[in-house]
N, C-alpha and C positions, 0 to 999 in steps of 0.2 A: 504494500500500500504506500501511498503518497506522504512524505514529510511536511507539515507546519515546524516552521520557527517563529517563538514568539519571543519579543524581545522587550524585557519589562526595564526601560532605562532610567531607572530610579534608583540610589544611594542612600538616601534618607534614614534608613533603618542603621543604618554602622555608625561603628565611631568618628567616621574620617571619610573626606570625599575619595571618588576615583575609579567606585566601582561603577556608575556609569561607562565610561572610558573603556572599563575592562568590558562592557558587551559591546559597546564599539570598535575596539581590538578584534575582537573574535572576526567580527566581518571583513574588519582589513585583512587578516590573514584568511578566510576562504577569497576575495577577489585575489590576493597574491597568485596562490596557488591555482586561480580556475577550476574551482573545485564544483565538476559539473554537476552532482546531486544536489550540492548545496545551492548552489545557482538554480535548478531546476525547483526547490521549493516553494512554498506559498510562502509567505513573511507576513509576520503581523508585527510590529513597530509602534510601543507604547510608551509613551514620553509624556512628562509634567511640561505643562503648560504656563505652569503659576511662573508670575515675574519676582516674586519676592526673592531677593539674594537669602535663601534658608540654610545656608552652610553658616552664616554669619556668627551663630548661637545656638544654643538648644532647644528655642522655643520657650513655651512656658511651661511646659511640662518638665519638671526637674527630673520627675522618677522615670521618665517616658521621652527620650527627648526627641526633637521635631514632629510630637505626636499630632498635632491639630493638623500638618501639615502634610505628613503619610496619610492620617486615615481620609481624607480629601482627596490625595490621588488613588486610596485602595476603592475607592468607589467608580473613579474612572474606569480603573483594571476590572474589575468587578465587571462592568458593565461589556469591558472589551470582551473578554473569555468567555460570551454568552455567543459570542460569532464562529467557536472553533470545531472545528469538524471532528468529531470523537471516532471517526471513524478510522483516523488517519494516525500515524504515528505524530506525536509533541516533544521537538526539543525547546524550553523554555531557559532562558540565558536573561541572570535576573541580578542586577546591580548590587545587592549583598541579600541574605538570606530570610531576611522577615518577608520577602515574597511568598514565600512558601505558606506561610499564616492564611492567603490567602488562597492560592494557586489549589490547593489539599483539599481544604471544604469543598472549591467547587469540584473539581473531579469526583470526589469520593461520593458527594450529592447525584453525581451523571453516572458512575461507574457501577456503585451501588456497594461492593466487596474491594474495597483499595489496598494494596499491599505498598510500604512502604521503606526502602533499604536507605539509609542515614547516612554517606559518608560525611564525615567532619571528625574534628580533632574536640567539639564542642558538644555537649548535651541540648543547646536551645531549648530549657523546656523552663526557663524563667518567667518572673510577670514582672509589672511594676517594683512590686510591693519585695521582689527578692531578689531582684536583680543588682549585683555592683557596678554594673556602669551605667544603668538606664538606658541600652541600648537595644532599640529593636530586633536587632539582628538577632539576637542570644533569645526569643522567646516565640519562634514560631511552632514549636512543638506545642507548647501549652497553649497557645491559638487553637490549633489546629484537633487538640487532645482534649482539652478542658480540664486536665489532670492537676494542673497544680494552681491550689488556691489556697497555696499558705499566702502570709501576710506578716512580716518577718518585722517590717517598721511601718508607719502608718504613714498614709501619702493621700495628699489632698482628694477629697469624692470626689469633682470635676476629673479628675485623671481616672480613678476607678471606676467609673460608671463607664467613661470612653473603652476603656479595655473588656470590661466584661458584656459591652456591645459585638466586639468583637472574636470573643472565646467560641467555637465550635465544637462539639463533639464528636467528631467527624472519623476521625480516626482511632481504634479501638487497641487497648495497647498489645494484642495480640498480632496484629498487623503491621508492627514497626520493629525494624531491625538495624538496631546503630550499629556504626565501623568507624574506628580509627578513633575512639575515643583516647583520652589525655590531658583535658582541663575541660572541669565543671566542680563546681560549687556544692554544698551538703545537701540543698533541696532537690538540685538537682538529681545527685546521686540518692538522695529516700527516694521521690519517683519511681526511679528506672526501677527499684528492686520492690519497692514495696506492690510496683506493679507487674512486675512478675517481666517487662520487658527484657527484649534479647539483644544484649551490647558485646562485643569485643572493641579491647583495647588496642592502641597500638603497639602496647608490650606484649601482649599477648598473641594477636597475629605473628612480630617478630617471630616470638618463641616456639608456636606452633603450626605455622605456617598458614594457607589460604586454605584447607582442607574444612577446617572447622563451621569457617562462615561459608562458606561453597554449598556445605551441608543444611546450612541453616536459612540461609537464602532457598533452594532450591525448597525446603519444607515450605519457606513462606509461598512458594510459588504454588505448591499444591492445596492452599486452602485459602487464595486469594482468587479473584479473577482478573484482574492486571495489577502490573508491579509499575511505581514510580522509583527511579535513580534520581537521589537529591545529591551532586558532587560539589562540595565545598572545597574546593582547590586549599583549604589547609589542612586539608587532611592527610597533605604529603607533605615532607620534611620541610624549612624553612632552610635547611641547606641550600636548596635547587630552586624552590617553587616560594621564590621572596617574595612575589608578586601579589600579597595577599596581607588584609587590614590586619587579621588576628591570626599571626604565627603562633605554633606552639613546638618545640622543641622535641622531638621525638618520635618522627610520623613514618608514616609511608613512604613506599619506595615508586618510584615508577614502575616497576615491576608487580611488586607488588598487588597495586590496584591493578594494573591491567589483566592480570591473572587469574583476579576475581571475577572480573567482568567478562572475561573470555567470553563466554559461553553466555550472557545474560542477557548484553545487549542483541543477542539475535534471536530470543525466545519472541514470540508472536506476543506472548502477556505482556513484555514489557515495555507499554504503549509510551508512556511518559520518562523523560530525560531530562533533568537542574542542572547545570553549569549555576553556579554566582560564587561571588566573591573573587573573582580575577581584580584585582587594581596595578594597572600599568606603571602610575605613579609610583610604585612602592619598588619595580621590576628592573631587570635589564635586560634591554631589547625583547620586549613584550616574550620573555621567556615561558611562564606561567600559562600564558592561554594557548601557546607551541602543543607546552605539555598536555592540556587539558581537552586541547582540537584533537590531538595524536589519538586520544586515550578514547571518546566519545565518535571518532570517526566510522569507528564501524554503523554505531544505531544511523549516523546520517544516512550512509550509504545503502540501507537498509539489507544488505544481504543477506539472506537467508531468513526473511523476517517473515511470517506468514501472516493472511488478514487478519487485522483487528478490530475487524467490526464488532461491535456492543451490541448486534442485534442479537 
């Protein structure tokens, strides 16, 4: 079947600008190369409109920051993702990762049984109220889960009321499979156990090679009926892959991940593909999104992919 790429060009959710840039990157290198699947795709192209300079500060949401201003344009994106052909395979390349907060609801709304594989070095399953940096990006899991509703210090209603506008249940935590974890915070980590989800660390891949989650993946494949790949380009080492707002010291290998994916990106279920968090700014010679094209190239190219239609 036919590839959409949708390009959610928004940064808002991170600490630091750039990751726009980085889904702008990705394109300069398919024109480089003539990359004729990618060229042959449909594209959908979603970009903030608003004139306010919003890198300038945090907004006024301290616990939340540039939140009045994200959830403004998640209703744009919202609105966009009601045009996408579900029939077709989705690579979505999303400026940093609290995309995903939203991107999950809807499909899982349209798909009905969502399976979910997590690469990042990070948990994202924060809210306002526990999060250390106030930063979007660290809290699309609990968006998307509705799982964590601790409340660690107290943070203005007007901010809370916006957030739990925004929480979904959408995703069941039997359907979520983290990789490459490495830093996350205690709430974080009660979640993932107290809900019985299925994480591998970066130490623990090292140690025990791709076999374990290969195995665990593939389970999730048999009691889902399509899989989403959410890749957080920090979920490979900071050695190689600088290009990225939140390094964490201990990751993945190129190898590594692609090993995993071998086989995954060509399975008919696994309709949906995340690329975010590339920031060029951060990079040398847009190294990061090289790795990340390399690594994702097969799902474009779709070989060996069979229909996915939802009918």
């Amino acid at each position: 079947m036919g590839l959409q790429v949708v390009g959610i060009v928004c940064d808002w959710g991170a600490k630091q600008p750039g990751g726009a840039a980085g889904v702008q990157s990705w394109y300069a290198l398919a024109q480089h190369y003539k990359h004729l699947a990618w060229l042959e795709a449909k594209h959908l192209w979603i970009a903030p409109t608003l004139a306010h300079p919003v890198w300038l500060g945090t907004g006024s949401h301290l616990y939340a920051h540039r939140l009045e201003y994200w959830v403004e344009f998640a209703r744009e994106v919202e609105k966009a993702l009601e045009s996408l052909d579900l029939t077709e395979r989705l690579l979505f390349l999303t400026g940093d990762h609290s995309w995903a907060g939203i991107i999950l609801p809807f499909l899982a709304a349209r798909v009905g049984d969502l399976g979910v594989i997590w690469l990042d070095a990070h948990a994202d399953f924060h809210n306002p109220a526990t999060s250390p940096s106030g930063s979007l990006h660290g809290m699309p899991l609990a968006m998307a889960t509705g799982l964590n509703t601790y409340r660690f210090h107290s943070i203005p209603k007007a901010t809370w009321e916006i957030w739990e506008s925004l929480v979904r249940q959408a995703i069941p935590p039997e359907n979520l499979l983290m990789v490459g974890l490495r830093s996350y915070e205690p709430p974080e980590l009660d979640i993932l156990q107290a809900c019985g989800i299925r994480y591998f660390t970066a130490e623990a891949i090292t140690r025990q090679g791709v076999e374990p989650v290969c195995e665990a993946i593939e389970a999730l494949r048999q009691r889902t009926r399509r899989l989403y790949v959410s890749l957080d380009v920090d979920v490979w080492d900071p050695s190689f892959a600088r290009g990225t707002g939140s390094p964490a010291p201990g990751g993945l290998s190129i190898a590594q991940l692609r090993l995993l994916l071998k086989d995954l990106l060509h399975w008919k279920e696994t309709a949906f593909v995340e690329v975010t968090e590339i920031n060029p700014l951060l990079d040398r010679e847009n190294q990061t999104a090289l790795y990340a094209y390399g690594t994702i190239r097969p799902f474009i190219d779709g070989e060996g992919v069979a229909d996915t239609s939802l009918e």
